[in-house]
C-alpha positions in Angstrom: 0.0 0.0 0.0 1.5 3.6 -1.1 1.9 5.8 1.7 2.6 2.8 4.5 5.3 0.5 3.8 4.7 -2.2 6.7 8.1 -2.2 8.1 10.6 0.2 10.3 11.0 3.1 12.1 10.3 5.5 9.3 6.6 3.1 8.2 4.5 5.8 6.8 6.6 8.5 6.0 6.7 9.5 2.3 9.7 10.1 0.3 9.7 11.6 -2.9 13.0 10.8 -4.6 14.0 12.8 -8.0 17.5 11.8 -7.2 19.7 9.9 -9.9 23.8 8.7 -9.7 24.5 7.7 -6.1 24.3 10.6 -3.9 20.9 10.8 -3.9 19.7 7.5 -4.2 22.0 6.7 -1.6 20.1 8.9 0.6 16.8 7.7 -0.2 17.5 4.2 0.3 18.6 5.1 3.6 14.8 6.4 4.1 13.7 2.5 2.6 16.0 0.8 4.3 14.0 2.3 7.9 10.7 1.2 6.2 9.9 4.8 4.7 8.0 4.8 1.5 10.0 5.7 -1.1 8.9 6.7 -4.7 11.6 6.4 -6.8 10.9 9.2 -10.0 13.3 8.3 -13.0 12.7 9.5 -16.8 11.2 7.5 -19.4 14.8 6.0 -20.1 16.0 5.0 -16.8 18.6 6.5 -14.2 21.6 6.5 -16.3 23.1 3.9 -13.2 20.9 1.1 -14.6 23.4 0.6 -17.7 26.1 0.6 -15.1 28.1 -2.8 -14.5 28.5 -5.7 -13.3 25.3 -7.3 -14.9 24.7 -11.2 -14.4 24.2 -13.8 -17.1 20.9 -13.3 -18.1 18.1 -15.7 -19.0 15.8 -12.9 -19.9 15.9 -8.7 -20.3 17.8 -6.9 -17.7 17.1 -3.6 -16.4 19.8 -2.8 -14.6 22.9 -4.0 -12.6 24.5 -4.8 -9.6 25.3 -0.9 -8.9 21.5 -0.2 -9.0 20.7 -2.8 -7.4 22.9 -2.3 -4.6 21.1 1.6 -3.6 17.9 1.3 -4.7 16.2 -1.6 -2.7 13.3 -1.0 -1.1 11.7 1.8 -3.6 9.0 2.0 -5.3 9.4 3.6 -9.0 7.1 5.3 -11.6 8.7 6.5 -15.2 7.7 10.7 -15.8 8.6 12.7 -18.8 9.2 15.7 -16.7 9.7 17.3 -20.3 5.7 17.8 -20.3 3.6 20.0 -18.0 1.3 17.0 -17.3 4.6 15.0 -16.3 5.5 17.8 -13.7 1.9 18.0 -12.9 2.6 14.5 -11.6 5.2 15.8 -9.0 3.2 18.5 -7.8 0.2 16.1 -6.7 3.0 13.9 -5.4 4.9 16.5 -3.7 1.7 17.3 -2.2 1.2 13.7 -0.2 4.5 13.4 0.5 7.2 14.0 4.0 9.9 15.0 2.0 11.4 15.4 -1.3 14.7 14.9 -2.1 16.8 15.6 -5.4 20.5 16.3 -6.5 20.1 18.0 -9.4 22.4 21.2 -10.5 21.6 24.5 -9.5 18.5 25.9 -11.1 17.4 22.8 -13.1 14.3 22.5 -11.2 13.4 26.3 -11.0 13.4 25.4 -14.9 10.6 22.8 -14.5 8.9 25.3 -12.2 9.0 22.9 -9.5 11.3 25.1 -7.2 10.8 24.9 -3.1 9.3 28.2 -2.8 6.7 26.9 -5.6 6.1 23.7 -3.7 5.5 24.5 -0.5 3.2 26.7 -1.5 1.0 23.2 -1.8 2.6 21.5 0.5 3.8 24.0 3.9 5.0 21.0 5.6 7.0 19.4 3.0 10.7 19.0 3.5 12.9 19.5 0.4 16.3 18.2 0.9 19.2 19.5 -1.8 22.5 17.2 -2.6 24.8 19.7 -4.8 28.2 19.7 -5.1 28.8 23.2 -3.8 25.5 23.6 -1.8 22.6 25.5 -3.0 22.3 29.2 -3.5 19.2 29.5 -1.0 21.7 28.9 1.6 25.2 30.0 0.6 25.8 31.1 -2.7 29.3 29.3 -3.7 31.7 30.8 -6.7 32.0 27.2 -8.1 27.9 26.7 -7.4 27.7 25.7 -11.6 30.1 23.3 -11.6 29.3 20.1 -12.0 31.4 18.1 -9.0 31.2 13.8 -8.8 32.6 12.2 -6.2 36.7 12.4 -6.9 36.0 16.4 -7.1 34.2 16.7 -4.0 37.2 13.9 -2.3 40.0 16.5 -3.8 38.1 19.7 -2.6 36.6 19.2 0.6 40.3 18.1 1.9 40.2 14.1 2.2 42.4 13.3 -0.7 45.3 15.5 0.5 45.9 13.9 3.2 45.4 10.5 1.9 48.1 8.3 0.0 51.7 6.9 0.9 53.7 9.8 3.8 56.0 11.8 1.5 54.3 10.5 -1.7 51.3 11.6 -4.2 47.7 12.2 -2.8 45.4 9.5 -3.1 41.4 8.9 -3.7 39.9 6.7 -1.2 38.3 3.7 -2.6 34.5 3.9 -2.8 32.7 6.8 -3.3 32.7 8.6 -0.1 32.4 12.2 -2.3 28.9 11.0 -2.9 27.9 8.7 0.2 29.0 10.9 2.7 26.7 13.7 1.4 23.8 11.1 1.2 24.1 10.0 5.1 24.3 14.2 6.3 21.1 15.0 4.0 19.6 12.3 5.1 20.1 12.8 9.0 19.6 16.5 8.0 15.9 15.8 6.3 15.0 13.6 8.8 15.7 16.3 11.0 13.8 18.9 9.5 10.7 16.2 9.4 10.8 16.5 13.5 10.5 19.8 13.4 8.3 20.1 10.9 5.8 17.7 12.5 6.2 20.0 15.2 5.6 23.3 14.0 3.5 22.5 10.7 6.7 24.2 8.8 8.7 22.5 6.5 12.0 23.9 5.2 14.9 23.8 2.2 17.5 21.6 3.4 20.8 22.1 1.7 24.1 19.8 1.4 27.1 20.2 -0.4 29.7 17.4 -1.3 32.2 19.2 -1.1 31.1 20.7 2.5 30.6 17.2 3.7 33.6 15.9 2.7 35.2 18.7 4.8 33.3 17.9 7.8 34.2 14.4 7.7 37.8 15.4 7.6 38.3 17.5 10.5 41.2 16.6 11.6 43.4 19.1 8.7 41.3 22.0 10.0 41.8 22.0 13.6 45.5 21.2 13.0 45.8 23.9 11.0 44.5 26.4 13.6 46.6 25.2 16.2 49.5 24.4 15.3 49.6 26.0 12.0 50.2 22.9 10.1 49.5 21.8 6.4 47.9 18.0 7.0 49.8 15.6 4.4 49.5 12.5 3.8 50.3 10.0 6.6 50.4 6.7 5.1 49.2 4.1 7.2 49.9 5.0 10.1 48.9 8.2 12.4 50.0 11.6 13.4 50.0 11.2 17.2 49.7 7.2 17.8 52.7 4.7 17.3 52.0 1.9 16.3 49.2 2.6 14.9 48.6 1.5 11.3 48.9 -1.6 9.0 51.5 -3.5 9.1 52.3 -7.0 6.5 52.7 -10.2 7.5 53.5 -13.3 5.6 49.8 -13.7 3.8 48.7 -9.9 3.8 48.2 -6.9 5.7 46.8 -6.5 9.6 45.5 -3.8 11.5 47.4 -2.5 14.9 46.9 0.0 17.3 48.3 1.0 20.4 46.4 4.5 21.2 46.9 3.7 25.1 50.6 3.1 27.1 49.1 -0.6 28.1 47.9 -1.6 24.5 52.0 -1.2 23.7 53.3 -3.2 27.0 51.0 -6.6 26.0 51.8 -5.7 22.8 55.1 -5.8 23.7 54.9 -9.4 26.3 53.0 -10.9 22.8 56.0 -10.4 20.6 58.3 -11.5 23.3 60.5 -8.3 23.4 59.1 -6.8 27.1 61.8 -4.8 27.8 60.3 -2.6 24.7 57.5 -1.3 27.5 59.0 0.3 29.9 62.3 1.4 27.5 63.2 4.9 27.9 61.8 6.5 24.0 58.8 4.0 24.2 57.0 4.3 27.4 54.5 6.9 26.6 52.3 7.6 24.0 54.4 11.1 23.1 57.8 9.5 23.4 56.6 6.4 20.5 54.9 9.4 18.3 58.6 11.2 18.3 60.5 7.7 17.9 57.4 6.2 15.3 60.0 4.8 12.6 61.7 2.9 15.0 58.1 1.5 16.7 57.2 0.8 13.7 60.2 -1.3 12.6 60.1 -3.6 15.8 56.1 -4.3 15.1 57.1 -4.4 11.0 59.6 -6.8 11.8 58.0 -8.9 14.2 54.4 -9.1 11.9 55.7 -10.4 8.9 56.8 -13.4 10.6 53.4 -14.6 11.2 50.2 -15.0 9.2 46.7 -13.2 9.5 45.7 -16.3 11.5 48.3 -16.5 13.7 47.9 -12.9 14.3 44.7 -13.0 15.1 44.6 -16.0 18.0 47.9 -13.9 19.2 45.8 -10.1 19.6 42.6 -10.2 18.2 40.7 -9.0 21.8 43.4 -8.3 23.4 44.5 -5.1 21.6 43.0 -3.2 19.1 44.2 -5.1 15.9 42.0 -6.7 12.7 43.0 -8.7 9.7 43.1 -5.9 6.3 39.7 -7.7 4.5 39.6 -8.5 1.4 35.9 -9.6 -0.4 36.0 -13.0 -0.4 37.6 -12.7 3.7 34.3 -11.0 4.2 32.3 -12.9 2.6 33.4 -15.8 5.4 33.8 -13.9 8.4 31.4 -14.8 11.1 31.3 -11.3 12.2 29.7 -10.7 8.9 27.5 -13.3 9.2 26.1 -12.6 12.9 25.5 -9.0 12.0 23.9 -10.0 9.0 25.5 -7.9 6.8 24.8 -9.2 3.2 21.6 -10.4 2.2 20.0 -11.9 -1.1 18.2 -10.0 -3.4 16.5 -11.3 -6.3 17.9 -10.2 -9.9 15.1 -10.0 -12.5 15.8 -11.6 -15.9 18.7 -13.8 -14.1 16.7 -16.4 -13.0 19.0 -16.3 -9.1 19.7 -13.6 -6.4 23.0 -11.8 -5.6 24.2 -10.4 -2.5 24.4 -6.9 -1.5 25.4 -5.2 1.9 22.3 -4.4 4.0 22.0 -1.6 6.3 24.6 -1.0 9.6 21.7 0.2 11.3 20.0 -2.3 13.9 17.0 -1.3 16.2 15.4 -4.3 18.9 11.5 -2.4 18.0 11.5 -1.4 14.5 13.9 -3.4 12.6 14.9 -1.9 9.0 17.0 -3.7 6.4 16.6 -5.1 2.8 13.6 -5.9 2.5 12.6 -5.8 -1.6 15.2 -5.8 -4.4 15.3 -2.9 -6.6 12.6 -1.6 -9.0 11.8 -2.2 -12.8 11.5 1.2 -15.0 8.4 2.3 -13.8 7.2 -0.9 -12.2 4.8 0.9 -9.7 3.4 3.7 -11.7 0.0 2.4 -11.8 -0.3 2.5 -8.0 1.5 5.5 -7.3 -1.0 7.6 -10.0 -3.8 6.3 -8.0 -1.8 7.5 -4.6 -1.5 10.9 -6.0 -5.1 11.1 -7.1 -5.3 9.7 -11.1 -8.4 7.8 -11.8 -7.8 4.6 -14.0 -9.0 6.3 -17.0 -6.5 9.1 -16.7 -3.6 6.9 -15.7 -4.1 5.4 -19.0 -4.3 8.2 -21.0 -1.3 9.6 -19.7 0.4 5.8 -20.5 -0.9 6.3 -24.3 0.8 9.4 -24.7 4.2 8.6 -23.3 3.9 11.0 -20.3 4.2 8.2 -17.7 5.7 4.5 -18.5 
């Protein structure tokens, strides 16, 4: 049933999702993944992440891959030609029933369609309207670089994270996944969610505005604050850490490990584990400022006593005892029972492939309202029908609007 999706926290709250790419989806499936329902809005051909690979060997038509799969579960998705005034006169009736909407378009591109805030809450006063651009949204902070287009390695290299990323001494480096768009996604989406409390409580929705590159930036923190105090350019570090020794990865003789020592006692059992205890109480390594000003040298007696052993032998000897954890690859996660007892990766049915894949399922646990992957991701336009009727089309008009290509 639209309007009440039978599961989690957020069961009854509408979300209207204009979003495309991953920063907004991301956020919106964040919404689904807590039971909100979520109405997914894509144009007549498809978010342009449903030709995205990997795709599976199909036994019938595909509509998408893994990558849409993965951040669209949970929705519910209708096909508009936004082109047409009837197509946009399908948003405003939505945007009418709905909690919140949430888009990432560039700056202006909806004023274009005439389906601005300040023209929507005029029919809606409550409705939230959350913004993902990459340098925020004029409303709220008009940026110089506020038309240029920014994806996730420009809001990575702006907002600070990939200049202090990479080898210490060597070139800056992107972090693996997409954190430029991701990161965004989770702030809007505590952001909106916000705003929903307050407008539930005051009858007043609002604009609600985040910027990649701003996100990034917050995420990073560390370069700003070290740069106000002590007047220092953050570079990168490596693998290891600015004020903590050891603290990093290290190899051993089948991979890579996690250690830590952020506390004096960590580096003593440390030290009794490797069987060189005089190391803890050594003038130059007893307290956590001496090891940060001697770190090459802490580093070379961990270095040199890691790669000795394997991941398995390093984990019976410190997993629990001090902070350390084996560097995961995939297939390691795929058969850790930590994984496994969190319940971290659940099937989801592939349409056309005749079998179901895996993709991760939320962090997020609750004992009352459990969320999760629930649904795999929508066909192109899959719900139309049913969300028409939630926005107020009789059958007769739904149909019409099928004939002339305005909906799919």
């Amino acid at each position: 049933m639209i309007g009440s999706s039978g599961f989690g926290a957020l069961n009854g709250v509408v979300v209207l999702d204009m979003t495309r790419m991953l920063s907004g989806p991301y956020a919106s499936m964040l919404f689904a993944d807590q039971g909100a329902t979520v109405i997914k809005v894509e144009p007549l051909f498809g978010d342009d992440t449903r030709k995205l690979h990997p795709f599976p060997k199909a036994e019938g038509k595909l509509e998408y891959g893994a990558y849409y799969q993965s951040i669209n579960r949970n929705k519910l998705d209708i096909a508009i030609d936004l082109k047409q005034e009837e197509g946009r006169d399908i948003i405003v009736r939505l945007a009418k029933k709905s909690d919140i909407l949430l888009e990432n378009f560039r700056v202006g591109v909806m004023e274009r369609m005439q389906l601005a805030y300040e023209q929507l809450r005029e029919i809606n006063p409550r409705l939230v309207y959350g913004a993902i651009r990459g340098f925020g949204d004029p409303r709220t902070g008009a940026s110089p670089y506020q038309d240029w287009p920014a994806y996730d390695i420009v809001a990575q290299a702006m907002g600070g994270v990939v200049g202090i990323t990479g080898p210490k001494g060597g070139i800056p480096t992107k972090v693996g996944p997409g954190i430029g768009d991701t990161i965004p996604a989770i702030f809007c989406a505590f952001a909106a969610l916000s705003a929903l409390h307050h407008a539930r409580a005051t009858g007043k929705g609002q604009f609600v505005d985040v910027a990649m590159v701003d996100a990034i930036l917050a995420m990073c923190e560390r370069p700003v604050y070290q740069y106000s105090y002590q007047g220092k350019v953050a570079e990168p570090e490596g693998n290891g850490h600015p004020e903590f020794a050891p603290y990093g990865l290290f190899q051993c003789a089948d991979g890579w490990v996690a250690i830590g020592c952020p506390r004096d006692d960590f580096w003593v059992t440390l030290c009794k584990i490797m069987g060189k205890p005089e190391f803890g109480s050594a003038p130059g390594f007893t307290t956590i400022a001496e090891r940060r000003d001697n770190a090459v040298q802490v580093n070379a007696i961990v270095s040199e006593w890691a790669i000795k052993k394997t991941k398995v032998e390093l984990t019976d000897l410190l997993g629990g005892v001090i902070p350390y954890g084996p560097v995961n690859t995939a297939a390691d996660i795929y058969a850790d029972p930590h994984i496994a007892a969190r319940d971290m990766l659940r099937v989801v049915e592939h349409p056309g492939s005749g079998r179901g894949f895996v993709i991760a399922n939320t962090p997020i646990r609750m004992t009352e309202t459990p969320g999760g992957v629930n649904a795999r991701s929508p066909l192109l336009g899959e719900h139309s029908n049913d969300i028409l009727r939630f926005a107020g089309y009789a059958d007769e008009q739904i149909a019409s609007l099928r004939d002339r290509s305005i909906v799919r």
